[in-house]
BAPA-859549 format. One record per atom (N, C-alpha, C, O): residue in one letter; x, y, z. Coordinates in steps of 0.2 Angstrom, whole numbers, plus 5000, padded with zeros to 4 digits. Example, Ala and Ser with C-alpha at 12.3 -4.5 7.8 and 13.67 -1.06 7.14 Angstrom:
2
A506649725039
A506249785039
A506649845039
A507149835042
S506449895035
S506849955036
S506450005039
S506750065040
//
This chain:
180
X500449945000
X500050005000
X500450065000
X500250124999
X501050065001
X501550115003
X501850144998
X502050204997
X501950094993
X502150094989
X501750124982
X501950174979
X501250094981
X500550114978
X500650194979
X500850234975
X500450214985
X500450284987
X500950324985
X500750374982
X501650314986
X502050354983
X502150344975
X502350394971
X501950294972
X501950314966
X501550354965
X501750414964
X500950334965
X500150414966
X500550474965
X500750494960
X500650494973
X501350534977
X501550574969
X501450624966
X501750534968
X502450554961
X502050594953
X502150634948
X501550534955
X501150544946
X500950604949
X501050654945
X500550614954
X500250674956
X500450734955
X500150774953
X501250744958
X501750794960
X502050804950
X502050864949
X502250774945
X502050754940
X501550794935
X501750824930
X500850774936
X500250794934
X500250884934
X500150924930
X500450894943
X500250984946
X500950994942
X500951054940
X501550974940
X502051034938
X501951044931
X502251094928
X501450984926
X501351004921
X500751054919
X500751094915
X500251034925
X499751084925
X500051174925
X499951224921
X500451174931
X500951234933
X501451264926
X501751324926
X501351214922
X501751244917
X501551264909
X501751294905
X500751214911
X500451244905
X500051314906
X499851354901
X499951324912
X499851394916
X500251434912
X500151464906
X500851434916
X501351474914
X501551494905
X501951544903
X501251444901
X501451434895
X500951494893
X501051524888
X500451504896
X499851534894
X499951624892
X499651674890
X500651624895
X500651694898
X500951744891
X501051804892
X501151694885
X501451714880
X501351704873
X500751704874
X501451694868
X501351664861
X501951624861
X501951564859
X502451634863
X502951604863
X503151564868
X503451514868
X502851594874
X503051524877
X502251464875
X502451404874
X501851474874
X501151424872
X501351374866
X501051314864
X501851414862
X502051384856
X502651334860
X502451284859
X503151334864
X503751314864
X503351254870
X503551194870
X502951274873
X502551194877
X502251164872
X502451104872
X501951184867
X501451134863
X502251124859
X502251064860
X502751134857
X503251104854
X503751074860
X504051024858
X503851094866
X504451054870
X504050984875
X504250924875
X503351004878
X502950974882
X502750944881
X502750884883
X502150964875
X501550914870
X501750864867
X501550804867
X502250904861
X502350864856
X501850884850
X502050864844
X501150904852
X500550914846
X500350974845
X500751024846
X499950974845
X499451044842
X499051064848
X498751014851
X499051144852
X498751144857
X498351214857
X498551274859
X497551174854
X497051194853
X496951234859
X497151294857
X496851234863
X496651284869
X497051344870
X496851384875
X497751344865
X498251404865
X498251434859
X498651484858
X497951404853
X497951464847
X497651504848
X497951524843
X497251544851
X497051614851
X497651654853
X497951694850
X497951634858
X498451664860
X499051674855
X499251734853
X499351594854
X499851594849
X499651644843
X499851694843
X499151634839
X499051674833
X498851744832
X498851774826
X498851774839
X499051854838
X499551874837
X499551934834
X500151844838
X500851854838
X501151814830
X501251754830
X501251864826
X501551844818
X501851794818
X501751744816
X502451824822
X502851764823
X502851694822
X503051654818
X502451694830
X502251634834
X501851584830
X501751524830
X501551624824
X500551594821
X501151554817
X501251494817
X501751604812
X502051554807
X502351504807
X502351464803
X502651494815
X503251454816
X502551384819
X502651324819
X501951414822
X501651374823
X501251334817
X501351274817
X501051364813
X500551354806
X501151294803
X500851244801
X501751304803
X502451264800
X502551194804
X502751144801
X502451204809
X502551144813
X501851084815
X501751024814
X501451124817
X500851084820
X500251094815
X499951044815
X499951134811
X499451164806
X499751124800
X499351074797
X500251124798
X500551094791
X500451144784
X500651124779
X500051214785
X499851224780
X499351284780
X499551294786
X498851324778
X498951394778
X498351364784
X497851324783
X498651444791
X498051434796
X497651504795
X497851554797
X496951494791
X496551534789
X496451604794
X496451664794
X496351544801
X496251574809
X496951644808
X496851704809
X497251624808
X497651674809
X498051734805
X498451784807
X497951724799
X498151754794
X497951834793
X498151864789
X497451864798
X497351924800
X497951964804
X498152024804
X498251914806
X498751934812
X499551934808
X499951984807
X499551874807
X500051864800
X500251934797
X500751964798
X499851954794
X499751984786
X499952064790
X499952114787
X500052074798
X500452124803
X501252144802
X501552194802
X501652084800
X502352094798
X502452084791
X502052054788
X503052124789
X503052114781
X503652044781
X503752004776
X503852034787
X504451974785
X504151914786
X504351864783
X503851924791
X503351844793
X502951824786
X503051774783
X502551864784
X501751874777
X502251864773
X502151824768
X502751894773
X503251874765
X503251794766
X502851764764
X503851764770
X503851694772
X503251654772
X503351594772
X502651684773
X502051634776
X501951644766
X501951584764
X501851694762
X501651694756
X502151644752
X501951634747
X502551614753
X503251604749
X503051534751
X502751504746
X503051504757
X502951424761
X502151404759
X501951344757
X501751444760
X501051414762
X500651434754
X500451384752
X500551484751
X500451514747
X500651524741
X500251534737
X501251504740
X501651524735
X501551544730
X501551514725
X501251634730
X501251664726
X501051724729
X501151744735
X500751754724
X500451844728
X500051804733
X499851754734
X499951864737
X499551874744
X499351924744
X499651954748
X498851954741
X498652034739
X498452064746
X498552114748
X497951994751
X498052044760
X498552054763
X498452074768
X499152044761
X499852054764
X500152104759
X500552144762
X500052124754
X500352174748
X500452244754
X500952284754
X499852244758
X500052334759
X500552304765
X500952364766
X500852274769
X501152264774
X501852284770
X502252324771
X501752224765
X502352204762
X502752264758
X503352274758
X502252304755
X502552344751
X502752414755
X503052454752
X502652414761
X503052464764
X503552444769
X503452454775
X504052404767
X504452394768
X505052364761
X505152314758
X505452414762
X505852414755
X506152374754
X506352374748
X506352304758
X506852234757
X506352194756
X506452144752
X505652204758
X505052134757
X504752164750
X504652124745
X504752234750
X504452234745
X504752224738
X504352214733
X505452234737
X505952204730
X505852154731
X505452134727
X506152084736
X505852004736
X505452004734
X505551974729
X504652024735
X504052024734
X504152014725
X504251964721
X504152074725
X504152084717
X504552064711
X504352064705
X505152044716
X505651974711
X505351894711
X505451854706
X505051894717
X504951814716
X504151824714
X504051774711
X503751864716
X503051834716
X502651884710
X502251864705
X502851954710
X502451984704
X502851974697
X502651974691
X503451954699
X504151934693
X504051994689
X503951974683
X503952064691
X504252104686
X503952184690
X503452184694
X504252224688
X503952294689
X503352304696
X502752284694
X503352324703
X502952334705
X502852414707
X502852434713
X502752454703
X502752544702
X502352554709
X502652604712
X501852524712
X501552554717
X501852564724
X501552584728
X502452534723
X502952534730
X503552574730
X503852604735
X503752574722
X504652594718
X504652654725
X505152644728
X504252704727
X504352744733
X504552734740
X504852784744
X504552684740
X504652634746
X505652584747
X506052584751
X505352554740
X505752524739
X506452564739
X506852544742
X506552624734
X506952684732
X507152714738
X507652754737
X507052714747
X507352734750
X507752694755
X507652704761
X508252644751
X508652594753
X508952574749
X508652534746
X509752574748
X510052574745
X510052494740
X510052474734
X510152454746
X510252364745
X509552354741
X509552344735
X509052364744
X508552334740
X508252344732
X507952314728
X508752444732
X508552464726
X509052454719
X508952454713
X509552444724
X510052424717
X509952344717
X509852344711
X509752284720
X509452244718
X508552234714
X508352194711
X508352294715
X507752294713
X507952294704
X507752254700
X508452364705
X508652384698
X508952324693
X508652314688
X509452284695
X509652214693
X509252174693
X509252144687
X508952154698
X508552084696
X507752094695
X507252054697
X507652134693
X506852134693
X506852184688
X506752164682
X506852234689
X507252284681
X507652264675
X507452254669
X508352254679
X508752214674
X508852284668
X508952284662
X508852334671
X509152394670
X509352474673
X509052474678
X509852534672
X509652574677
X508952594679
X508452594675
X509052634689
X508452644687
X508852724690
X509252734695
X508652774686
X509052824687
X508552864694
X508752914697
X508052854695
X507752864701
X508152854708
X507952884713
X508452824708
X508752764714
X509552784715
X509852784720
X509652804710
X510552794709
X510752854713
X511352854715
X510352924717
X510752944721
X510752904727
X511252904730
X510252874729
X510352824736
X510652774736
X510752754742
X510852734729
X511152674727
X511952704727
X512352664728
X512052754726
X512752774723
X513152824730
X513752844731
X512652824734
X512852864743
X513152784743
X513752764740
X512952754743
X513152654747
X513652644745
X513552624739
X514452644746
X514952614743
X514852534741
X515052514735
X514452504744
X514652424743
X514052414736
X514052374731
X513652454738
X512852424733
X512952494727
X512652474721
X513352574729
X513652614723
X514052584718
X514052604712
X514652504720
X515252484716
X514752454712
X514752454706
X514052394716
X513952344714
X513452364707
X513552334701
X513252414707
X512752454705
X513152504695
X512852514689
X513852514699
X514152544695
X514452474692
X514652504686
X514652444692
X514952394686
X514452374685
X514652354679
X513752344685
X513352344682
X513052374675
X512752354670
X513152444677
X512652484674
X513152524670
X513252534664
X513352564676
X513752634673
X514252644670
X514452694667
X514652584672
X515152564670
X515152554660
X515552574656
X514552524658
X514552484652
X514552574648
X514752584643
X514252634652
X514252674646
X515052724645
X515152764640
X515452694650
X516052744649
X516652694645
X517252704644
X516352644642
X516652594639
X516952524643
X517052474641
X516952544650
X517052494652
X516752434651
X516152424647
X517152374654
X516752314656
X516152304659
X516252324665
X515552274657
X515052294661
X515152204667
X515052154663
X515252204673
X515152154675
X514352124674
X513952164675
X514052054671
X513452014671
X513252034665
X512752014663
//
């Protein structure tokens, strides 16, 4: 009987540190996700509302435990341009016209965007885009695939993305070698 007891004793002590810690888990999207991933092992239905207000947390959950686009939380999603970019690329793969406005104001998501998913010219952002040197001389190269003389003083301040930019482009008009 003693023996009986303390095992009880153990499962019980057991049972309350898991209960205590899915308490605990509740108190974050991240930590709710990291129980239903380190604790559970599955899917924990009783903490999506939680997980899925936090961009993050909904992708990394929708990835792991959903398998595939979580409808529930795509309101929340479509709040970061780097999450909505990755959640359109993984789950979607293509445009995502409710994540366009997140996406397009932000000048690194929105040249990605426009390279991989519209594959050409997205004029409704070039204002966005154009206030960043990396994203605009890549815009210009891989989506353009010509100067874009709008850009070239913010591209041309940038020593590393001004050289990449000038042997690309500027170079080909003074006779030089045009690198690519």
């Amino acid at each position: 009987m003693r023996v009986r007891g303390a095992l009880m004793g153990k499962s019980l002590s057991r049972a309350l540190a898991r209960a205590e810690m899915a308490v605990e888990a509740m108190s974050s999207a991240m930590a709710a996700y990291q129980y239903a991933d380190s604790v559970l092992g599955y899917r924990w239905c009783q903490a999506e509302l939680l997980i899925m207000r936090d961009p993050i947390w909904a992708f990394a959950y929708a990835k792991k435990f959903i398998g595939g686009r979580w409808l529930e939380a795509e309101p929340f999603i479509v709040r970061d341009a780097a999450v909505a970019y990755k959640y359109a690329q993984l789950f979607i793969q293509g445009r995502w016209p409710e994540a366009e406005g997140v996406i397009g104001a932000d000048p690194y998501y929105a040249y990605v965007y426009a390279r991989d998913f519209i594959r050409g010219r997205w004029r409704e952002v070039e204002s966005v885009i154009v206030t960043d040197a990396m994203p605009a001389c890549y815009y210009a190269l891989e989506v353009l695939g010509e100067r874009w003389p709008r850009a070239e003083s913010v591209i041309l301040a940038n020593k590393m993305y001004g050289y990449v930019y000038t042997a690309r482009f500027l170079n080909a008009w003074s006779g030089g070698d045009a690198a690519g």
